[in-house]
C-alpha positions in Angstrom: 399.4 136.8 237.5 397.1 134.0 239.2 393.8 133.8 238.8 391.5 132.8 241.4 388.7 130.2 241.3 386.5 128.8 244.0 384.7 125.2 244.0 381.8 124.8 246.2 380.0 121.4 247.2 376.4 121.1 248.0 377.3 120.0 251.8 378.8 123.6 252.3 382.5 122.8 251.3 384.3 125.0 249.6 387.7 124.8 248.4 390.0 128.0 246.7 392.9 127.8 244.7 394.6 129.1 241.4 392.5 129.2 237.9 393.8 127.6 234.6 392.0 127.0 231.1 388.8 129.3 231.0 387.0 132.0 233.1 383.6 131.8 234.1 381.1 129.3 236.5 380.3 125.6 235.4 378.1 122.8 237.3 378.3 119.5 237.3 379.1 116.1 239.7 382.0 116.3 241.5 383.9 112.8 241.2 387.9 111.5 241.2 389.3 109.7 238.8 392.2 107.4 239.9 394.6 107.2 236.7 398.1 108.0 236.7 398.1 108.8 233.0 395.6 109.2 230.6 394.2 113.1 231.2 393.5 113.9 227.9 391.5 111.1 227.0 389.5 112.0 230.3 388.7 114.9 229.4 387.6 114.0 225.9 385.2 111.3 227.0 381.6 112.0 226.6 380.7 110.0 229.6 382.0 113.0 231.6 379.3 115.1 230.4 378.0 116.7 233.3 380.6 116.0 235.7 383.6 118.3 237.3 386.5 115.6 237.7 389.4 115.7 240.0 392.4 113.6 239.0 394.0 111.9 242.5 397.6 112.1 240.6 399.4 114.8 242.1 400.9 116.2 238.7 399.3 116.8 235.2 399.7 117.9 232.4 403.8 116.5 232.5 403.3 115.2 228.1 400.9 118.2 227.0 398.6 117.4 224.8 398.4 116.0 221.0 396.0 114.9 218.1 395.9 111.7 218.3 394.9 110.8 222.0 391.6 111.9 221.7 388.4 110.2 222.8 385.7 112.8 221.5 386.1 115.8 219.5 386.6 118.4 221.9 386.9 118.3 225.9 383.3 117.2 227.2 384.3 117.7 231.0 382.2 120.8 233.0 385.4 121.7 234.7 389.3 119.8 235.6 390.3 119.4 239.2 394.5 118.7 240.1 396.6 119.0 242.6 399.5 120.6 240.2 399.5 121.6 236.8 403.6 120.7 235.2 404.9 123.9 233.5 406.6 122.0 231.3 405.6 119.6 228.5 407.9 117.0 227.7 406.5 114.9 224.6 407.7 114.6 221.2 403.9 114.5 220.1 403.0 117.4 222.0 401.0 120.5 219.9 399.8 122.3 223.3 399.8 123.0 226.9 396.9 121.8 228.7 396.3 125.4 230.3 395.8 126.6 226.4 393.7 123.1 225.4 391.7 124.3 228.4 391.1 127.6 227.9 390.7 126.9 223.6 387.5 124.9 224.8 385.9 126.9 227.4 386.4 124.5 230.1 387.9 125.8 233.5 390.3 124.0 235.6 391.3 124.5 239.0 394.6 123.5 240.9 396.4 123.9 243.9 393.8 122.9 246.5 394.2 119.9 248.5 393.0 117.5 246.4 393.2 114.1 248.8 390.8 116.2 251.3 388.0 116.8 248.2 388.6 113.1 247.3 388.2 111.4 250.9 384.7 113.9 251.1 383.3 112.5 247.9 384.5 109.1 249.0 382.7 109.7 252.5 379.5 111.4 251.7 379.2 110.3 248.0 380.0 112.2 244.5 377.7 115.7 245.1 376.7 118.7 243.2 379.5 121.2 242.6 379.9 124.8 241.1 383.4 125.8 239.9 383.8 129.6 239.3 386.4 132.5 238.5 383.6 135.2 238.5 381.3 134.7 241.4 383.9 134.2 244.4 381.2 134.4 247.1 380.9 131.1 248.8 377.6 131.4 250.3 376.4 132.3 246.7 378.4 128.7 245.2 377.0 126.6 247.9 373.3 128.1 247.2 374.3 127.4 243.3 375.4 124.0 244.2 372.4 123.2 245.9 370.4 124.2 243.1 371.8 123.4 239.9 369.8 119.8 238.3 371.6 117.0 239.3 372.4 113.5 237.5 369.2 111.0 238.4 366.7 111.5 236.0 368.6 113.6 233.1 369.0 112.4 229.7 372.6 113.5 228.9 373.0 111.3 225.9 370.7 113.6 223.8 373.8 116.4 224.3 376.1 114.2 222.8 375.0 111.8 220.3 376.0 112.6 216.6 373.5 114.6 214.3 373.3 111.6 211.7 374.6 108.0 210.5 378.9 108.0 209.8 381.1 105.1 208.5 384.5 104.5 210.4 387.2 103.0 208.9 390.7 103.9 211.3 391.7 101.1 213.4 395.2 102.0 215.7 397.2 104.8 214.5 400.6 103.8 216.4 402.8 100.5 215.8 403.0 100.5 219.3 399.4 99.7 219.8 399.8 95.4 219.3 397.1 94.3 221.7 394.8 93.7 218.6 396.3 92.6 215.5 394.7 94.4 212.5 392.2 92.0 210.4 390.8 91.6 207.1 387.2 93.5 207.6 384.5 90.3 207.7 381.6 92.0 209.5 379.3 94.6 209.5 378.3 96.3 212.9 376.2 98.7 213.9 377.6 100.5 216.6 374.7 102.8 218.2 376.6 106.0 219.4 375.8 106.9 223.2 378.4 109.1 223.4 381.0 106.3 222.0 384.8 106.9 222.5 387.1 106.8 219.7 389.1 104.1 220.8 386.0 101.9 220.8 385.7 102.2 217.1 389.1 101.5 216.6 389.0 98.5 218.3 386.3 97.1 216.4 387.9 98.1 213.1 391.1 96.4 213.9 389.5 92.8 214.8 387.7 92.8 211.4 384.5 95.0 211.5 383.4 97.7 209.2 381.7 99.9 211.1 378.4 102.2 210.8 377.5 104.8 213.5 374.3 105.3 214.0 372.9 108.4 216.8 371.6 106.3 219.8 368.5 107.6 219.3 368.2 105.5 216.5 365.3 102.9 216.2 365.5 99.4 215.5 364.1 99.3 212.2 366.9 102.2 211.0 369.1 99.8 212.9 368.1 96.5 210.6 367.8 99.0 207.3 371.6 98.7 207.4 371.9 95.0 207.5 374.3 94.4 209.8 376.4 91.5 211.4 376.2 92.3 214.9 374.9 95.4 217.3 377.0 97.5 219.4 375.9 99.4 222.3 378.3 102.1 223.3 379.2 104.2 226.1 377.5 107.5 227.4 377.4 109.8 229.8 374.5 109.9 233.2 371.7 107.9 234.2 370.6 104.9 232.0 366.5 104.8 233.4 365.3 108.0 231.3 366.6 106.6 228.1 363.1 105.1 227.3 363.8 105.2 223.2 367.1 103.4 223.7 365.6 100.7 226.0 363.1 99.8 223.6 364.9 100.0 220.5 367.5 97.3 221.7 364.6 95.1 223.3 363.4 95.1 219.9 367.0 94.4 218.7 367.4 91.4 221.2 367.9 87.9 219.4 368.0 89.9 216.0 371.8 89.7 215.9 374.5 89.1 218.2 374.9 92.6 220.8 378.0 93.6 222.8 377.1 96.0 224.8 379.8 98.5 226.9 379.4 100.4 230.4 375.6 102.7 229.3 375.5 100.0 227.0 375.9 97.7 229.3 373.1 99.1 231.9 370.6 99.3 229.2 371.3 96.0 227.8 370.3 95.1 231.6 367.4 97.7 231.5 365.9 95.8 228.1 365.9 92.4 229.8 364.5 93.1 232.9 367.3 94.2 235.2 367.6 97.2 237.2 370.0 100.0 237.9 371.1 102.7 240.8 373.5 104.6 241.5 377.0 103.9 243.0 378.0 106.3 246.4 380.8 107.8 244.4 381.0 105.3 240.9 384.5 103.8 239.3 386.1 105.9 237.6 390.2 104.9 237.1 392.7 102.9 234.5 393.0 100.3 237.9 389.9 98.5 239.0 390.4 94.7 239.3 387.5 92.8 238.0 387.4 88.8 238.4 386.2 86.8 234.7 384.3 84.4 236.6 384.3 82.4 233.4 388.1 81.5 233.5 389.1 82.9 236.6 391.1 85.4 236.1 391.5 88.7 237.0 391.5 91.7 235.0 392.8 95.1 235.5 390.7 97.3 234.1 389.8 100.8 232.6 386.5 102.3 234.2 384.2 105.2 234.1 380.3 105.1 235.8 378.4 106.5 238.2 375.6 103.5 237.7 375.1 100.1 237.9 373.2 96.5 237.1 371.7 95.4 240.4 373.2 91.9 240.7 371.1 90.5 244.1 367.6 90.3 241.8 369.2 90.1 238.2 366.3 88.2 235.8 367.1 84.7 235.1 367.8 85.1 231.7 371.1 86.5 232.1 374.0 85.3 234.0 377.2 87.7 235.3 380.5 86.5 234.0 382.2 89.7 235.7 382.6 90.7 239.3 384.1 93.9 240.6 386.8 93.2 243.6 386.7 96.2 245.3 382.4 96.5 246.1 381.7 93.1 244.4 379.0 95.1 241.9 378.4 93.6 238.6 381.3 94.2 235.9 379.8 91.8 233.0 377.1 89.2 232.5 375.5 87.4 228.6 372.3 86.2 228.1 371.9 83.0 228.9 370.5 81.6 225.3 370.8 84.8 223.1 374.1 86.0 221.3 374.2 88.8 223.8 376.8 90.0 226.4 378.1 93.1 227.6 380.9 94.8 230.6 380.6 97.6 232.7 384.4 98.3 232.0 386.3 100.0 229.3 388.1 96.9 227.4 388.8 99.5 224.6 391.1 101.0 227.5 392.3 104.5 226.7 394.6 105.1 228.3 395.2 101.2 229.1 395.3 98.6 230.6 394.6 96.2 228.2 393.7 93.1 229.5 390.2 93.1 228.1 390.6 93.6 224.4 389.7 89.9 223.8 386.6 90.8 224.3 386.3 92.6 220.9 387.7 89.3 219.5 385.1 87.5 221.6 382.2 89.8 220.0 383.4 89.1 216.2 383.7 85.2 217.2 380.2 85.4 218.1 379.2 87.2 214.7 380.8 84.4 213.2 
């Protein structure tokens, strides 16, 4: 039989449909997420962490779920929002349903509701506070919940999903299909602080010729330089960049020591350590289809993107110059330092699930090592 769950927004909203995955109540952000494909590694991305995300594709869960397209251990997502959940899984490398996936990890999902309405409101009056619940089904009680619950600004989410200790990673693309980035001989060592880093990431760096050692981002600079490395990596992670006072200052210390590419969080507190400043988007970009123009060569780039924040671009510091432009708001996708071996994007150009126009810029990091 279906279950019932509610979603309530902190502007009073509240939508009811039919329960998958879990039972119980979850806060978080409500945002959208734009892909067509590419569920599973959206719900495994620690960046989520915090956030209740909708997916704007009518129909999910169509190719299950498997081992190998996962960005993070487990789910990291407070609760799933569709349109229409497939009851059937057609994929030869499916293990699961994503109703079972869901339910295995605690996290609840919630379908049939109208989810263009929920979309164009978040789009309108900016991602807000949400509760999503199969046991308290009283709206006035949600919206109260809603109103309450601690919001994004000012949290440090990163500290709820960085690894317990140091790790070496050595798997670079698991399918013959993946050819965007030839494997190579290993020729560097990086460092690759771990923010709440997806997998994919890793594996890029592996196959472009980096042995890699992950270090928790709370790391400091001298446990950083005790390891000798090549180059620094700064990976992505979930919430607001400001609060992260220990990571701002360990890779201002880190600045000039070695080359840095830095990616999305990494990206803001690259800008943070320099001098720039953040805020926060109306309702951030989160999709596998955001154009972005290189204004180095020109050309535009599809692109894979999850944030909520940005690098202020009017009153950027003069020592760093932006190389990417978003084309939708015209925010700040990328920018290097102007005489340091330092440069970072806002984007995914590890790109899981795709597009994959950006992977030279792995190739572009171990250039720079070299």
């Amino acid at each position: 039989m279906s279950r019932i769950a509610k979603l309530a927004l902190e502007d009073g909203t509240v939508y009811s449909g039919r329960a998958f995955g879990a039972d119980g109540e979850t806060f978080g952000e409500a945002v959208f997420n734009t892909s067509m494909m590419g569920y599973q590694e959206i719900l495994t991305d620690p960046s989520y962490t915090g956030q209740i995300v909708c997916m704007t594709y009518t129909q999910i869960g169509n190719y299950g779920i498997n081992d190998r397209d996962r960005e993070s251990g487990h789910p990291r997502v407070e609760g799933f929002i569709i349109r229409e959940r497939s009851p059937l899984t057609s994929n030869y490398r499916s293990t699961e349903d994503i109703d079972h996936y869901l339910r295995r990890h605690g996290i609840i999902g919630l379908e049939g509701i109208d989810t263009r309405a929920l979309v164009r409101k978040l789009r309108v009056r900016g991602a807000m506070m949400a509760v999503l619940s199969t046991k308290d089904l009283d709206s006035f009680s949600l919206v109260h919940k809603a109103r309450t619950c601690p919001r994004i600004v000012g949290r440090d989410l990163v500290r709820e999903v960085v690894p317990g200790g140091p790790s070496h990673w050595t798997q670079g693309f698991e399918s013959e299909l993946c050819t965007h980035l030839p494997l190579r001989t290993p020729t560097h060592h990086v460092v690759a602080l771990d923010y709440g880093m997806k997998y994919n990431i890793l594996r890029c760096l592996v196959q472009v010729g980096c042995k890699v050692t992950v270090l928790p981002g709370t790391a400091t600079a001298d446990e950083v330089k005790a390891h000798k490395p090549d180059g620094v990596f700064l990976s992505n992670g979930p919430g607001d960049p400001e609060p992260l006072n220990y990571a701002i200052d360990t890779i201002r210390e880190l600045i000039g020591y070695k080359p840095i590419f830095g990616i999305c969080l990494g990206h803001q507190l690259l800008g943070l350590a320099l001098g720039a400043k953040t805020f926060k988007l109306k309702f951030g970009h989160r999709g596998a289809n955001q154009p972005v123009l290189n204004q180095l060569t020109n050309r535009v780039e599809i692109t894979s993107q999850n944030h909520g924040f940005a690098v202020r671009v009017d009153d950027l510091p003069g020592n760093l110059e932006p190389t990417h432009v978003n084309l939708n708001d015209h925010t700040l996708e990328g920018m290097r330092h102007r005489t340091l071996p330092a440069f970072s994007v806002q984007y995914h150009p590890e790109a899981a699930a795709g597009p994959h126009d950006s992977a030279y810029l792995f190739e572009q990091f171990c250039n720079l090592m070299g």
